[in-house]
C-alpha positions as CSV (number, residue, x, y, z in Angstrom):
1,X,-7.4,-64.5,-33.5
2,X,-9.8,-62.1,-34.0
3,X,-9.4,-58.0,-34.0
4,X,-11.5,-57.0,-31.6
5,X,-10.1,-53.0,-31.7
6,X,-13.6,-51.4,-30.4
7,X,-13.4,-47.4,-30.7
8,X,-14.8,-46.2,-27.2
9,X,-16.8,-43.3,-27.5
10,X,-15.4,-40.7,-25.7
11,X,-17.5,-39.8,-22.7
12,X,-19.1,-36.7,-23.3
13,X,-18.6,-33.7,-21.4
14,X,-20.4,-30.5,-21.6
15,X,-17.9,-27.8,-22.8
16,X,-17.0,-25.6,-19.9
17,X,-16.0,-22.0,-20.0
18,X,-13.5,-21.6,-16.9
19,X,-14.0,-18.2,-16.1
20,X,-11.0,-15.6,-15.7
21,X,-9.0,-15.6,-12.8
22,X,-9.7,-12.2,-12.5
23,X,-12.6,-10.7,-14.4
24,X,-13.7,-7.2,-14.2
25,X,-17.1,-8.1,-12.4
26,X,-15.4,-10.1,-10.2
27,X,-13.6,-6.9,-8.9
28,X,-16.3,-4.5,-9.1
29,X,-17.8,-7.6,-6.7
30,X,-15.3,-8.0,-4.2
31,X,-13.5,-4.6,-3.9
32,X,-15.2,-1.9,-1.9
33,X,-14.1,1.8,-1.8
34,X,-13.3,1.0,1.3
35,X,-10.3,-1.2,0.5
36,X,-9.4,1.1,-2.4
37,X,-9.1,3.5,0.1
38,X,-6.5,1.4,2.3
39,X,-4.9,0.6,-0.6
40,X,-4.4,4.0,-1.2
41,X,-3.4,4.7,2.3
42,X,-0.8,2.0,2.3
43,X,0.8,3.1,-1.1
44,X,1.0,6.7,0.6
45,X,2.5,5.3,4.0
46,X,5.0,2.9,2.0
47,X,6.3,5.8,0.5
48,X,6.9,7.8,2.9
49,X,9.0,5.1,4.6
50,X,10.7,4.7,1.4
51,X,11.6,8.1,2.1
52,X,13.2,7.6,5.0
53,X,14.7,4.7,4.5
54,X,16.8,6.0,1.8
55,X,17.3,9.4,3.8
56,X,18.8,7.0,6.4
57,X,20.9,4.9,3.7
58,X,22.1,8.5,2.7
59,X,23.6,9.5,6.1
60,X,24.6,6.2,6.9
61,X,26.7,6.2,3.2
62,X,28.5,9.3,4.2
63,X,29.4,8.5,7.6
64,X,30.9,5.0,6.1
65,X,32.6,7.3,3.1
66,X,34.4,9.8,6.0
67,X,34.4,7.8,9.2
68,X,35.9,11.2,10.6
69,X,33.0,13.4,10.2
70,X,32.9,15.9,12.4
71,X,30.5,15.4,15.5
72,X,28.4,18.8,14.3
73,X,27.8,17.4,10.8
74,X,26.5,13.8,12.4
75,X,24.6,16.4,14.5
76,X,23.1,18.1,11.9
77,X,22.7,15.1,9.8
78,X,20.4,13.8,12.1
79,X,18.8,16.7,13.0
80,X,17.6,17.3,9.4
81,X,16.8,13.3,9.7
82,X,14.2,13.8,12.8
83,X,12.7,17.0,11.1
84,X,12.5,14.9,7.6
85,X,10.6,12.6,9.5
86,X,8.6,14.2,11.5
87,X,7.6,16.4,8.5
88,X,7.0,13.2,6.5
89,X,5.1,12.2,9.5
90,X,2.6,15.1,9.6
91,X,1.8,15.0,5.9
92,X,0.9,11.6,5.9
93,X,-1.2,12.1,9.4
94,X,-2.5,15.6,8.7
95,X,-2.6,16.0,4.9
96,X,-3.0,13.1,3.3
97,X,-5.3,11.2,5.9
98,X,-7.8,13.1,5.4
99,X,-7.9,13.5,1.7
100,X,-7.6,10.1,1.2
101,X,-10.7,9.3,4.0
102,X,-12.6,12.3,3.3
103,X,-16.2,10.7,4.0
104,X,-15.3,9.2,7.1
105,X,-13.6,12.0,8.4
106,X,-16.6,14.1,7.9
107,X,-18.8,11.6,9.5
108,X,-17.0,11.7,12.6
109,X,-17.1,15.0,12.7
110,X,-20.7,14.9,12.4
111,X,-21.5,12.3,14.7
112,X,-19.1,14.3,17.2
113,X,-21.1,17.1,16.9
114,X,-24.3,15.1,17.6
115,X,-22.8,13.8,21.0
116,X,-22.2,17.3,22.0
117,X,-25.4,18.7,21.1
């Protein structure tokens, strides 16, 4: 019997340096202010339903703690509930809208003013 126990070489392999899965240049690459500025948008709009939400859970937790709430307090509850969001609604429209897309607000603007001219 004879030993025959050859050592294969290992097959070579160039070493490999797997890049990050997210790298720094690899988001400077692939992010535009464009989508930081949805990003933003979206932040601002998901808190402002967040808002609402919980100014909803409020009324519905006091209505469920005195199911014999007077019919001008459920009123009034949901009268400050529709202004809430209709306040909510204008700041996110009117206020932050246009902070948050300033350039492309003013370019409309302009170009509207070309169209008329």
């Amino acid at each position: 019997m004879s030993d025959s126990t050859s050592s294969a070489s290992p097959i070579a392999r160039p070493k490999r340096s797997n890049p990050p899965f997210l790298s720094i240049e690899m988001i400077k690459e692939h992010v535009t202010p464009k989508m930081v500025k949805d990003i933003k948008f979206t932040i601002s709009g998901s808190i402002v339903m967040i808002l609402i939400l919980f100014h909803y859970a409020w009324i519905m937790k006091r209505l469920l703690i005195n199911p014999y709430l007077s019919m001008s307090w459920i009123i009034a509850y949901f009268l400050i509930f529709g202004s809430n969001v209709l306040f909510l609604g204008y700041v996110l429209l009117f206020v932050l809208y246009p902070i948050i897309y300033k350039e492309e607000v003013e370019q409309e603007k302009m170009d509207r003013n070309k169209k008329e001219e």
